[in-house]
C-alpha positions in Angstrom: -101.9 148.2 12.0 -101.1 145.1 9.6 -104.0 144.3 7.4 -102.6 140.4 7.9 -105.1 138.4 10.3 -103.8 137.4 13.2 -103.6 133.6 13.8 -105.1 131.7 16.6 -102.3 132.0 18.9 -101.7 135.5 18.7 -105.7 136.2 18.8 -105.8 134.1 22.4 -102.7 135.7 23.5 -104.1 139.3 23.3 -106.6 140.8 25.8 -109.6 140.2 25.6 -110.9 144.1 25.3 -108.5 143.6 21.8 -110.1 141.2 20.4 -111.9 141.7 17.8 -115.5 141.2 17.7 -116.1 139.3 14.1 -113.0 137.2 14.6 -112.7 133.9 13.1 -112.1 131.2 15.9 -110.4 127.7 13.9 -110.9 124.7 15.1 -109.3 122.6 17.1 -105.5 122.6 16.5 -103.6 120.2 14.4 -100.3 119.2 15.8 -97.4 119.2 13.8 -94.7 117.0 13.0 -91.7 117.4 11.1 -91.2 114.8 8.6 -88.0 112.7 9.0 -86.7 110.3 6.1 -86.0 107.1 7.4 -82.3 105.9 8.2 -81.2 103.0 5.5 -80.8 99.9 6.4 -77.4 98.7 7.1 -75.9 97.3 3.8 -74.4 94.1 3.7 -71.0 94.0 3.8 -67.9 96.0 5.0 -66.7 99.5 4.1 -63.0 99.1 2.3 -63.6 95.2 1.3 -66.9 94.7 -0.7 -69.3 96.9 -2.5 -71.2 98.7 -1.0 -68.7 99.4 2.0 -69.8 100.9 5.0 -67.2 99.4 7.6 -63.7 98.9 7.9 -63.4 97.9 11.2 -64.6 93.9 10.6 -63.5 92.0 7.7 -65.5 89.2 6.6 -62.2 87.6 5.5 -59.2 87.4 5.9 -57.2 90.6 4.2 -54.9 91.0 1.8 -52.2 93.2 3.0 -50.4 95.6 0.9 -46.9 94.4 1.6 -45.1 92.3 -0.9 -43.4 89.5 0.2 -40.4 90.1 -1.9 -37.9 92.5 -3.1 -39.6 94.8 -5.5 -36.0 94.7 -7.2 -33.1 92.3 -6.8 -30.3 93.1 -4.8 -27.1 94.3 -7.2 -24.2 92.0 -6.8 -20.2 93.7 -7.3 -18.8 92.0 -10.2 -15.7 89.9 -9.4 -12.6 92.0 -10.2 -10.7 90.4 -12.5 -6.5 90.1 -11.6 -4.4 90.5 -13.9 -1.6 88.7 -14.8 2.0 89.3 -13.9 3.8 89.4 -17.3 0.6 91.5 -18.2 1.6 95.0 -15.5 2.8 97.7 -17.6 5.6 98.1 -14.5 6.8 94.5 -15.7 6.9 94.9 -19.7 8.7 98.0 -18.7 11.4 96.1 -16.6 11.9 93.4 -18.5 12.4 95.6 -21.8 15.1 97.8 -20.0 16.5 94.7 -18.8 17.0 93.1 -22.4 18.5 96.9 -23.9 21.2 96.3 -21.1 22.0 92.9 -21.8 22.3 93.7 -25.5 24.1 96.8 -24.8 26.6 94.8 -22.6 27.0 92.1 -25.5 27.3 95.1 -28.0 30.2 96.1 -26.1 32.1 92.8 -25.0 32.2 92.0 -28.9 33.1 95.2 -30.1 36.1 95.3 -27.7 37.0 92.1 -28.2 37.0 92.7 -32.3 39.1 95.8 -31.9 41.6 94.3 -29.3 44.3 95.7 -27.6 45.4 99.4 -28.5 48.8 99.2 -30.2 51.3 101.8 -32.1 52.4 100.5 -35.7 54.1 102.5 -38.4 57.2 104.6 -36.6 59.2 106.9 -38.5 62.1 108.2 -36.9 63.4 112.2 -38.4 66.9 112.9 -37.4 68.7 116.3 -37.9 71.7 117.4 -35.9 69.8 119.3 -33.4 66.6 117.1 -32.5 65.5 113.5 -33.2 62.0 113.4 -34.5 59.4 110.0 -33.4 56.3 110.1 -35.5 54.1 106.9 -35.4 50.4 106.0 -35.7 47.7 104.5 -33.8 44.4 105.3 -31.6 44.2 108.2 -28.9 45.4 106.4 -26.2 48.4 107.8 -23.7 52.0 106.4 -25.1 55.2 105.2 -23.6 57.8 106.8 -25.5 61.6 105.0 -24.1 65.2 105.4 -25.6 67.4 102.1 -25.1 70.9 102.5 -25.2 71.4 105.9 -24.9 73.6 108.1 -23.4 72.0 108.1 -20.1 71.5 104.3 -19.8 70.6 100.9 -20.7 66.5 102.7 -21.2 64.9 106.4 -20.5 61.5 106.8 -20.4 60.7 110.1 -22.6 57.2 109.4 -22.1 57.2 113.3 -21.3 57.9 114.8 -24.3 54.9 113.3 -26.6 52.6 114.9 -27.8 49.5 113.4 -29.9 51.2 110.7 -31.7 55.0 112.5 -31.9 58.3 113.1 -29.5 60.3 115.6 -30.3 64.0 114.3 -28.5 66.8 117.5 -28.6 70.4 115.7 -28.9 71.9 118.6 -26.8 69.9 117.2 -23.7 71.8 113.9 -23.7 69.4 111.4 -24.1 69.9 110.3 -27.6 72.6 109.4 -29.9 73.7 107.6 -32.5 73.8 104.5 -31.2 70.5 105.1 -29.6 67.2 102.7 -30.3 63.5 104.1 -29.4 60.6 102.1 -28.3 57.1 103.1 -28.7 53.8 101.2 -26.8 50.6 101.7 -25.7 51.0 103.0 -21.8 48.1 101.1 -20.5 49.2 97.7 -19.5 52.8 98.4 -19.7 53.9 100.6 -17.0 56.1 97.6 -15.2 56.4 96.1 -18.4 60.0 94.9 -19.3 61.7 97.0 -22.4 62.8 94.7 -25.2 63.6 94.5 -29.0 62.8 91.4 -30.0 60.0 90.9 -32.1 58.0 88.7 -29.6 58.4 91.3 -27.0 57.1 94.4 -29.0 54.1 92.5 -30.6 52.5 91.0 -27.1 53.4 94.3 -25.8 51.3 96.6 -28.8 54.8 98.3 -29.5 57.0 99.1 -32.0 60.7 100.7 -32.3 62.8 101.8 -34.1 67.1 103.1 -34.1 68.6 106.4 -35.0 71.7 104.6 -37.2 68.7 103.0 -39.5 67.1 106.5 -40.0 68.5 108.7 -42.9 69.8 111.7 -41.9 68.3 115.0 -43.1 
């Protein structure tokens, strides 16, 4: 057994042959109560708005939202794009500078041909032997008419195939020069239907120049 005394409750609870005989009986019992703190009283104001805040759900005035009512940044505008000028395109310098290389090109080329005029054959020497008559003469790289006048085949031959360069070699055994035989030499172009003639007027509008076999000294 406990040495501990038993309460009140446990000593009326037992039987009564248990009991003991020198037990203390209390008094009458005291009720007890828990003690409870008192609730607070309701602060004044409303949770969220003033201080202290106990409320949300009323305001006492009006709120202040948390919205802005503008733009928190303004709105970026596209720059204008700026056009640029015609005469300013690269495509356009570039035209208009081939343009002007062609024009001077062109003018480059009218002068220079006009300077230079018409080809023309100067300068004949005439090299006669017994076996070949010899036309030597000088001018530019252009094809020659080479044409024997009063020769043994006629009033004017055209020899044209037999030069070479700036020479004909004629061979008297073929028959188509003699003695009495004249040559005349001119630039081809311009002259194909061109008119043979000796005088001087003839041969200068015509770029030629001639020469006879009875004028050249024999070799």
């Amino acid at each position: 057994m406990s040495d501990i005394p038993r309460t009140r409750r446990q000593q009326n609870a037992a039987p009564v042959g248990e009991r003991p005989a020198g037990a203390m009986i209390t008094a009458a019992p005291v009720p007890w109560t828990a003690a409870r703190t008192p609730a607070p009283a309701a602060l004044d104001g409303q949770l969220g708005w003033d201080s202290p805040r106990p409320s949300m759900q009323v305001a006492p005035g009006a709120i202040r939202t948390l919205e802005t009512s503008g733009d928190v940044l303004p709105e970026l505008e596209e720059a204008p794009e700026k056009q640029r000028p015609l005469w300013r395109h690269p495509a356009f310098l570039i035209s208009i500078g081939t343009t002007v290389l062609a024009l001077i090109a062109f003018l480059v080329f009218v002068i220079v041909g006009g300077l230079s005029g018409r080809a023309a054959a100067s300068d004949l020497t005439l090299e006669v032997t017994d076996n070949v008559v010899r036309a030597d003469w000088s001018g530019p790289d252009v094809p020659y008419q080479v044409i024997v006048v009063d020769g043994p085949s006629g009033p004017s031959l055209d020899v044209s195939q037999l030069v070479t360069g700036t020479e004909a070699w004629l061979p008297r055994a073929a028959a188509i020069v003699d003695e009495g035989s004249c040559i005349v030499v001119r630039p081809a172009d311009g002259n194909e239907k061109a008119e043979v003639k000796l005088d001087r007027a003839t041969l200068d509008a015509q770029g030629a120049v001639s020469g006879c076999v009875a004028d050249a000294p024999a070799e």
